[in-house]
C-alpha positions in Angstrom: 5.3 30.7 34.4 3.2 30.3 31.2 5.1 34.0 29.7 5.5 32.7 26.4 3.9 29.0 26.0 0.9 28.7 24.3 -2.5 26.5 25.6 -3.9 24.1 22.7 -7.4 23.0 23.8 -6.6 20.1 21.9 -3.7 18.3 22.5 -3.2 17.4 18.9 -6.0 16.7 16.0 -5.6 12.6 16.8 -8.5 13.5 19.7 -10.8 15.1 16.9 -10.5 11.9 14.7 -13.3 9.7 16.3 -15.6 11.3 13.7 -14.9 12.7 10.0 -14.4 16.7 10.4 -16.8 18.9 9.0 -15.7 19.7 5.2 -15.2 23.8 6.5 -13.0 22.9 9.2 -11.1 19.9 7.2 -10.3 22.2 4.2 -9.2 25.0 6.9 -6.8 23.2 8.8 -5.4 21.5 5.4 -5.0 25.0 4.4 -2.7 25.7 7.3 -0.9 22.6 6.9 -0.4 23.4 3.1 0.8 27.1 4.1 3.1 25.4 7.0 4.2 22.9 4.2 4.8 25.6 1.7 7.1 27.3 3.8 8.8 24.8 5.0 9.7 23.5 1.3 10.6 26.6 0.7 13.3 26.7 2.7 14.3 23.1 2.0 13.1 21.4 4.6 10.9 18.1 4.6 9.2 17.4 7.8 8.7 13.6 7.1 6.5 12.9 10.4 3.2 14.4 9.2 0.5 12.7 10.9 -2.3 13.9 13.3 -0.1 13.2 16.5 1.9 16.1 15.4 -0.7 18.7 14.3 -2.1 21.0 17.7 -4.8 22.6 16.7 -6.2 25.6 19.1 -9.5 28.2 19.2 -12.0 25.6 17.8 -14.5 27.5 19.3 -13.7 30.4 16.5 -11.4 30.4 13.9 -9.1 27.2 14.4 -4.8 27.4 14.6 -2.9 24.6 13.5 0.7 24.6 14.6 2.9 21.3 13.2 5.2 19.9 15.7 7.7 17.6 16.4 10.7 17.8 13.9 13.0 15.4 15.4 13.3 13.3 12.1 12.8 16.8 9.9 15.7 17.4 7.4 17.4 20.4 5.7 17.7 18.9 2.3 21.2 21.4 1.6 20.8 21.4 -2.2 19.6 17.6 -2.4 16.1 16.9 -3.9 15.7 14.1 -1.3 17.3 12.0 1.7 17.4 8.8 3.4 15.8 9.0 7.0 17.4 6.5 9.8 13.6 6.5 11.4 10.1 6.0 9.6 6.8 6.1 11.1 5.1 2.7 9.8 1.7 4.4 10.2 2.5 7.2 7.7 5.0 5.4 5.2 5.7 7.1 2.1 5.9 5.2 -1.5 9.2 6.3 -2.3 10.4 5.6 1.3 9.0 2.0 0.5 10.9 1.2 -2.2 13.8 3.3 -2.4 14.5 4.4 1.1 14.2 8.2 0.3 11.7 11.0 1.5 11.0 14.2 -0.4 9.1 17.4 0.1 6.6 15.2 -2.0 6.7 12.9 0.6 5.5 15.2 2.8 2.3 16.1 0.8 2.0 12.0 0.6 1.5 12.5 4.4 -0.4 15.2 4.2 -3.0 12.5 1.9 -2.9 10.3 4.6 -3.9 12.9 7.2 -6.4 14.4 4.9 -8.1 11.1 4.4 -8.7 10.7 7.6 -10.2 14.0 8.6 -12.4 13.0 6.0 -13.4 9.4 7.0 -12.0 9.2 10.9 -10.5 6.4 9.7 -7.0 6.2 8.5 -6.3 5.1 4.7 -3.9 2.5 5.1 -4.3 -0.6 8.3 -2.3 0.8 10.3 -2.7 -2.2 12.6 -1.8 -5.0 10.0 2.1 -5.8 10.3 5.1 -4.0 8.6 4.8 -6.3 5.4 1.0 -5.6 4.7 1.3 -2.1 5.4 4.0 -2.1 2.6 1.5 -4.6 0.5 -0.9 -1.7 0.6 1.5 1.1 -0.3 2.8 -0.8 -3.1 0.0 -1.2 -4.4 -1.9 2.0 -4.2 -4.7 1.3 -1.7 -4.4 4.5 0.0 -5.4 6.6 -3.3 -7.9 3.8 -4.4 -9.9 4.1 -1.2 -10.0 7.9 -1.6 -10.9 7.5 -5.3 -13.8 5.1 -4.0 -15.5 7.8 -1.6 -16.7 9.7 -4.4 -16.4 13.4 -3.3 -14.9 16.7 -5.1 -12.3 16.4 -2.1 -11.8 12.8 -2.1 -10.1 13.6 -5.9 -7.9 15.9 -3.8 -7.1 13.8 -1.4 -6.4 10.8 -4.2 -3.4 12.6 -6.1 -1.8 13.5 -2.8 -1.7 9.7 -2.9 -0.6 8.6 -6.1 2.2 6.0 -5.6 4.6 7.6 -8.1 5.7 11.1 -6.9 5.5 12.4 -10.7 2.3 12.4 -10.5 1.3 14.0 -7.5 1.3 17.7 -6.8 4.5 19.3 -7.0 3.9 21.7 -4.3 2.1 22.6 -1.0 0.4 25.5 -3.7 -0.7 23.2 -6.5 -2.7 21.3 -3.7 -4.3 24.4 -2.6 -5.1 26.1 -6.1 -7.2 22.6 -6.7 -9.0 22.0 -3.1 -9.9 25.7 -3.2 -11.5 24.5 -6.7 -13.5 21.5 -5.5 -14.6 23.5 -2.4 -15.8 26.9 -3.7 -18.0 24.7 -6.3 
């Protein structure tokens, strides 16, 4: 029986990736993943797997719904700021994860960078191919945010301080990301 499950067209938004997403439909689905993220910060959680593998989107043919999945290495930070996962993605490392073994709510919106980037481009922002070592080469040194830097568009400055290596000086929220891609968009 289907009473109660819900039919994605898509099975996640890694299918929609073979081409960059139209900016309307990129800055809506961000927009529900910030909303998602919000929330979920808010109530002290950090989802730490944030990657288009875990993002269904649904009813592309009108107004798109974006539903964030898979929370088996989520975490319910209980009055800490931070936390040390025992699993990590490669594809989607975090800075702070890198070097100091931790993962924030900012690492989430890190994530969120990474994902953004490549709705934008169809291709991902860090070789996710190359081995463990070059993939933390890259993080270390800030390719991620320079190659977003380098495309040159009002979201691409968006999508660059979701990716700064040092979480100070990223956004500090799910909102502050919103309040500035609802600025470059709305231009």
């Amino acid at each position: 029986s289907l009473v109660g499950s819900e039919m994605c067209i898509r099975d996640s938004l890694r299918g929609m990736l073979t081409k960059p997403l139209a900016n309307n439909l990129l800055v809506e689905l961000s927009r529900q993943l910030l909303m998602t993220l919000q929330y979920l910060h808010d109530n002290h959680v950090v989802h730490s797997d944030l990657h288009a593998g875990n993002v269904l989107v649904s009813q592309l043919d009108r107004d798109p719904v974006v539903k964030l999945t898979d929370f088996g290495v989520a975490h319910q930070l209980d009055g800490a700021s931070w936390f040390r996962p025992q699993v990590a993605n490669p594809k989607i490392l975090t800075p702070e994860l890198v070097t100091a073994g931790y993962t924030t709510t900012q690492s989430d919106l890190y994530q969120l960078g990474l994902l953004m980037y490549q709705m934008h481009t169809s291709w991902p922002a860090i070789d996710v191919e190359a081995p463990y070592s070059e993939i933390t080469r890259q993080i270390a040194e800030g390719t991620p945010r320079q190659k977003a830097e380098a495309l040159g568009t009002p979201l691409s400055q968006v999508i660059a301080k979701l990716l700064r290596r040092r979480d100070a000086y990223r956004y500090h929220s799910a909102r502050e990301v919103w309040d500035d891609l609802r600025q470059v968009t709305w231009r």
